[in-house]
Structures are given as structure tokens and as C-alpha cells.
C-alpha positions in Angstrom: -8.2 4.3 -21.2 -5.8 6.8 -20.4 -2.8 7.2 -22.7 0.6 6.4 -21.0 2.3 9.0 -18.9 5.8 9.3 -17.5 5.6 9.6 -13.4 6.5 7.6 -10.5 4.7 4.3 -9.7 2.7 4.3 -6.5 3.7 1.0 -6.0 7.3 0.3 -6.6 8.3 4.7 -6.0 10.7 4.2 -9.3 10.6 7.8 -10.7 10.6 8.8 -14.2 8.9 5.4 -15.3 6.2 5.2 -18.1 3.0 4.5 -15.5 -0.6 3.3 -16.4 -3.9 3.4 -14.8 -4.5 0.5 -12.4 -8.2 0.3 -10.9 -7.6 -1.1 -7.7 -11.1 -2.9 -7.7 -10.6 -4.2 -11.2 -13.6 -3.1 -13.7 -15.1 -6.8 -14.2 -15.6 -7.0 -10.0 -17.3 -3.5 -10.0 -14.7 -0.9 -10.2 -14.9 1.0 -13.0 -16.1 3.8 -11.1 -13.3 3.8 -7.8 -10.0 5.0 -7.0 -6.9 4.2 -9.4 -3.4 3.9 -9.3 -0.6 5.1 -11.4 2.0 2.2 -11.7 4.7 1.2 -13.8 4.3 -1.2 -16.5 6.3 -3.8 -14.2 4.0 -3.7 -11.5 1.3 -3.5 -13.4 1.9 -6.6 -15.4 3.1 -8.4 -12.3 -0.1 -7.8 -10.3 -1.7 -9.1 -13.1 0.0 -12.4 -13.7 -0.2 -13.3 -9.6 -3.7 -12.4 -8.7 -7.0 -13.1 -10.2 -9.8 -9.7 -10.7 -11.6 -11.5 -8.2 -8.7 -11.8 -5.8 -7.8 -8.2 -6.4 -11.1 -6.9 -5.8 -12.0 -8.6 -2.7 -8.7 -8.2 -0.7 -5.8 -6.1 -2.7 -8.1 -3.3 -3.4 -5.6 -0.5 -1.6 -1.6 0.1 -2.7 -0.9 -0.9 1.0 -2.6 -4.3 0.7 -0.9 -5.0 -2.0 2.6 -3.8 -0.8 2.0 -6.0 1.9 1.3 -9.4 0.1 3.6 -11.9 0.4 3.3 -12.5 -3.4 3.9 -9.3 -4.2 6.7 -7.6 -1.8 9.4 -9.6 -3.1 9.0 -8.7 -6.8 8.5 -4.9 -5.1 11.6 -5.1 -3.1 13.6 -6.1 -6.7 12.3 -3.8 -8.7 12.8 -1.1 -7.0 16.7 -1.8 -7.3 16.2 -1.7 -11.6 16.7 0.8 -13.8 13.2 2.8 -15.1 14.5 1.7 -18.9 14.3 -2.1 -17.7 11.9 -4.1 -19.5 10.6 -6.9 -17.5 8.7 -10.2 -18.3 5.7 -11.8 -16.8 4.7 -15.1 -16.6 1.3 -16.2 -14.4 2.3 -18.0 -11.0 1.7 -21.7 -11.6 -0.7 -20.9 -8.7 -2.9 -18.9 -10.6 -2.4 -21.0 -14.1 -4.0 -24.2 -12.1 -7.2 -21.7 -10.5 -8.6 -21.4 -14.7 -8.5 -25.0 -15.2 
């Protein structure tokens, strides 16, 4: 994995945040090898705690897809209006805490 780099997220556009490679078809679904994104550690976390690998890899596989979700726009739309120093928290949806059991 690529060390952490300072950049704008491809996501959220924030400028001068610390970004992190994001495999758009996640790695365990067969993307290991496919395009990336660089996003912020907010996004990055938050895409992560809505949407399963398998959800991810088999409809939110493009930055547009994913700026489209409903799940998704409304945490874009807020973050965009924060500070590059803000840290955020994550929690998993309860959505996608009741899909392990």
C-alpha cells in the first residue's frame, strides 16, 4: 500500500487533504489490478462503513456512481463544507451491521 499523500480527494474535491488509495472494485471482489482513487480519509472511511466489497464492486465501482448514491451524496455534500484538518468518525449504517449477521 501506498504511503499517504497530501492532494485533493476525487470524491469530496477538499484540497490539501491527506488522501489514500481507494480501489474502486475493492481487492477481495477482483480488483487488485483496476483503476484507483485518491480520497480523503473521510471518504474513505465513510465508503467503507455504508457499503459492503461486494456492493462496491458490483455497482459503485466509478467516482460518479458513487457521487450519485443516495447513501453517499449527503455525507459528500457536508464534507465538502469542513475544514481539511477535520477529523471525522465512522460508524457502519445499521443497514449494513444487520447484512453480517
Amino acid at each position: 500500500m501506498r504511503n499517504k499523500t497530501i492532494g485533493t480527494c476525487e470524491l469530496c474535491a477538499r484540497q490539501e487533504v491527506v488522501t489514500t488509495v481507494h480501489h474502486l472494485t475493492p481487492k477481495e471482489v477482483g480488483g487488485a489490478f483496476m483503476p484507483t482513487a485518491e480520497l480523503c480519509m473521510a471518504c474513505h472511511k465513510q465508503i467503507h462503513s455504508l457499503y459492503t466489497n461486494e456492493e462496491l464492486g458490483a455497482r459503485l465501482n466509478t467516482i460518479e456512481d458513487l457521487r450519485n448514491d443516495d447513501k453517499i451524496s449527503k455525507f459528500i455534500k457536508w464534507i465538502r463544507k469542513q475544514p481539511s484538518s477535520k477529523l471525522v468518525k465512522t460508524k457502519k449504517s445499521n443497514e449494513r451491521k444487520r447484512r453480517k449477521r
